[in-house]
N, C-alpha and C positions, 0 to 999 in steps of 0.2 A: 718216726725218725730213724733212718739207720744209722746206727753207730755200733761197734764193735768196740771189746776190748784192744787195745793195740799191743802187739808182739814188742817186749824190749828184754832189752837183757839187764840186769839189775833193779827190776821194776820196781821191788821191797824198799831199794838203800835210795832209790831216784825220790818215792813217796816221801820220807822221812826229808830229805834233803829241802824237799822243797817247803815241809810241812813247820820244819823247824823255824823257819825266818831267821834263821843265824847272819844276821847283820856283817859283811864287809864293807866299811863304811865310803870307800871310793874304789876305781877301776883308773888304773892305768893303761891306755890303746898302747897298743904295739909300735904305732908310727901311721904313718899316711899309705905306705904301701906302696903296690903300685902308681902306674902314672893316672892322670883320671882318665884317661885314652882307654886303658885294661881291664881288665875282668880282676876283680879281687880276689887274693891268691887263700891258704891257709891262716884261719885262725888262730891267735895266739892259745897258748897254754890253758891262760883261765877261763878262755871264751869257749873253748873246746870243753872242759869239764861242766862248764853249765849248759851248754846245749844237751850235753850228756843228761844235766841233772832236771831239766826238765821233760824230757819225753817220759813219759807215762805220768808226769800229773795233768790230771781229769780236769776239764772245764770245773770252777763250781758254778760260775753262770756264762750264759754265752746268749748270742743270737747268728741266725747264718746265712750265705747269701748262696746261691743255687747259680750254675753258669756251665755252656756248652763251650766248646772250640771255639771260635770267632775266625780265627785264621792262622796262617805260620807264615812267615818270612825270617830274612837276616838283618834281622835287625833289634835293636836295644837300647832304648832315646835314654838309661839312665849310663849307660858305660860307654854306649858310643852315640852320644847325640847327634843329629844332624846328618850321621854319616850312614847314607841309605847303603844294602844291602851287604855292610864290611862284617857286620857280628855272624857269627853259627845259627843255623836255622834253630827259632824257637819256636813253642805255641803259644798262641795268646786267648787268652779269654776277659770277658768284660765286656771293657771299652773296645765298639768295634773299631772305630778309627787307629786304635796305635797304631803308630811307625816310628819312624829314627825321627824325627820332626815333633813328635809328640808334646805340649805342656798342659801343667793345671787345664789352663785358657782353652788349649784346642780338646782335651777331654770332655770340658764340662758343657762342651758345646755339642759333643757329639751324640751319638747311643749307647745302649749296652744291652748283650742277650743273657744279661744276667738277671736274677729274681731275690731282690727288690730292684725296681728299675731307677731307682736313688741313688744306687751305689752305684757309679760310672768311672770308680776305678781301670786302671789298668793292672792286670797280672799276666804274668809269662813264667813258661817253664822252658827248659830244648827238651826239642820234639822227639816223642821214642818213636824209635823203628825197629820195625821185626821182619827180618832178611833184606832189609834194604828197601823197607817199604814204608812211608811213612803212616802213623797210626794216630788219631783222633781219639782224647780221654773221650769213652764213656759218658762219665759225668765227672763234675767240678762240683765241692760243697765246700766252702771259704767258711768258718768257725772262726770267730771273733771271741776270744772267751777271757774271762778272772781268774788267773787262778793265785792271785794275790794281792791282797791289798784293793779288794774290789773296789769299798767303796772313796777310795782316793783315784781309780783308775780316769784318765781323761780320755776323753775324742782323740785321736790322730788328726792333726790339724791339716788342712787340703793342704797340697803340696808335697805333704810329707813321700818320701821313696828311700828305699835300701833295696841293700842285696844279700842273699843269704846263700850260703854253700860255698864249694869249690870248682869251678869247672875245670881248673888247674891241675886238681889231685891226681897224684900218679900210685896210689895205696890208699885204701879203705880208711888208713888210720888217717888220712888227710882231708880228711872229708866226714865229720860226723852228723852231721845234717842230711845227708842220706841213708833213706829208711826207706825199704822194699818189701813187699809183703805177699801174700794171694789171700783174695779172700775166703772166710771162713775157716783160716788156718792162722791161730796167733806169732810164730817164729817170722821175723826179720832179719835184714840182712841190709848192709850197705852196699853192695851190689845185687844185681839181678838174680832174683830166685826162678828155677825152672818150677814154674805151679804147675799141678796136677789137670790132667782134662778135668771138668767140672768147676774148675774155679779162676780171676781173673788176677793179673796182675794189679798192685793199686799200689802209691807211695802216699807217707805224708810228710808234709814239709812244714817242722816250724818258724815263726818268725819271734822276733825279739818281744820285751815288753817293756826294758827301759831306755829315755828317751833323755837327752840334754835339757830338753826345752828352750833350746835355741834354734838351731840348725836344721833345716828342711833335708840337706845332705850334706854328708863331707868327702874327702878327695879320692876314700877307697870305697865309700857307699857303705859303711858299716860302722865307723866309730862314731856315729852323734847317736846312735841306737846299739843296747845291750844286751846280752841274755843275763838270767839274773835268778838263782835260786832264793828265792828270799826278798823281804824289800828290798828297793832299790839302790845304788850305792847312790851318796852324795853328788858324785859327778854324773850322774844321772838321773836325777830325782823322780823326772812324771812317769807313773806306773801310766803302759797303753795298756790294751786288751790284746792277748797273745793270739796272732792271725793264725792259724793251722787251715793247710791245704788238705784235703782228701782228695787224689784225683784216683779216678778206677780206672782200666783201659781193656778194650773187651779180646785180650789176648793171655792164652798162657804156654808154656813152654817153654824152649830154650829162641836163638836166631835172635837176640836182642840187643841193643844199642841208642845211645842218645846222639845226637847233634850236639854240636864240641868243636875244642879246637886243639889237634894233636902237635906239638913238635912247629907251632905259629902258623899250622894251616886249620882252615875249618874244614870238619870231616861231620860224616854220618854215621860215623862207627865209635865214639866214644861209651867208655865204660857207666856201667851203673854208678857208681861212687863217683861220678863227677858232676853227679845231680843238682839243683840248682833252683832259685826262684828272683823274681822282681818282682815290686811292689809300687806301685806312684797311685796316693790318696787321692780321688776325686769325688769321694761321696758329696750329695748332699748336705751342707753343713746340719740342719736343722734336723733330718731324718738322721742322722746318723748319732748327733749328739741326744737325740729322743729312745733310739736304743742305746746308750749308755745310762741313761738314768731309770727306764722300765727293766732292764734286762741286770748287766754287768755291775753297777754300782751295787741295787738290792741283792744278787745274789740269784738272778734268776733265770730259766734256761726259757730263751722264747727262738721261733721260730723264721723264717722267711719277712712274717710280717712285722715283726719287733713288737710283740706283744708275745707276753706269759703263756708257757705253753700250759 
């Protein structure tokens, strides 16, 4: 299994932080946000500091789903439903059918060049380009993992979708959900690092772990789902399993850029730090709830197949 240690900066105090379980017993949202038309803007304060405070805690169990490219277009069925080609080019991987039309319904019906072929989720990143070219991850390794409260963790119920990042951010500090790396070098950055010949660009993107347990979404696609150093707050009770993206991309250098939208137009040239992800759950109910109780609940790391590696 490849896995590397991950580059972060305060990896010591992020450890502790999260090892603590230092109980805050509810989360106040910010408000609704944007309209649901838009792309969800900046993080509040305390959502910012716990994204902080989870990167660099370790899976203690996990299981993982394996996935190539599927496709890119402009489009985004959890921010702009229905409206074919209006969002910034993204990539997708998964579920090959996404588009702006997308639901549960038309998911579970479809395929996925993913491994396990269970999991017929939809995931999207915006698409990087290097000199104006678009570029195809490598590979995709989706990491489903505990790193609290494993065995209270439940299934992500089908339906379920959020959105994680800034594609807004116009400064690194707007955006703390972007993490850039090369491999086989631990330093990170929230924007584009120029890696070295010999090694590739990669990012990894986290997603939340607590959940309302009501709401499949809400109007900015982030408040019925938390980050959370610690158990969970009150107003979010059900510990998920923390999604972590690996994606690798077989490029290094400088010439880089994501798909974005500058100044209300969509462009090909946006920055690193306005990095980004989607999520809409269409696992298998039964295969998926079968790796939470083999894998995530006991505390164990299994592989592709959701069985004990």
């Amino acid at each position: 299994m490849r896995r590397r240690l991950r580059g972060v900066i305060g990896a010591t105090a992020t450890t502790i932080a999260v090892l603590a379980i230092g109980v805050v017993v509810s989360y106040q949202p910010a408000g609704a946000g944007p309209q649901h038309g838009s792309h969800p803007g900046a993080v509040d304060q305390q959502q910012a500091q716990a994204i902080k405070d989870q990167v660099g805690a370790l899976g203690v169990s996990e299981f993982r789903v394996a996935c190539t490219s599927s496709h890119r277009a402009g489009n985004d069925p959890i921010v702009f439903p229905g409206q074919t080609g209006v969002s910034h080019v993204h990539e997708f991987f998964g579920n090959r059918s996404t588009n702006a039309n997308s639901t549960i319904t038309s998911l579970k019906a479809a395929t996925t060049n993913c491994n396990p072929v269970a999991d017929l989720s939809a995931y999207w990143v915006p698409t990087l380009y290097k000199n104006g070219q678009p570029v195809a991850p490598e590979s995709v390794t989706v990491y489903y993992q505990g790193i609290h409260d494993m065995a209270q963790a439940k299934a992500p119920p089908q339906g379920l979708r959020y959105v994680v990042g800034n594609s807004k951010a116009v400064s690194p500090a707007e955006n703390p959900s972007a993490r850039w790396s090369c491999t086989t070098q631990s330093p990170s950055s929230p924007d584009f690092l120029n890696c070295p010949a010999g090694t590739k660009l990669e990012t990894y993107l986290d997603f939340p772990t607590c959940w309302d347990g009501r709401n499949l979404d809400s109007a900015n696609h982030r408040d019925h789902v938390v980050f959370w150093a610690g158990s969970c707050p009150s107003t979010h009770p059900v510990v998920l399993p923390r999604l972590e993206l690996l994606i690798t991309y077989p490029v290094n250098g400088g010439g880089l850029s994501l798909g974005g939208t500058v100044n209300g137009v969509n462009t090909t040239t946006a920055p690193g730090y306005t990095f980004h992800g989607d999520f809409m759950n269409a696992w298998d109910a039964n295969e998926l709830q079968r790796r939470m109780t083999n894998c995530i609940n006991p505390g164990r790391k299994c592989g592709t197949d959701g069985n004990p590696a």
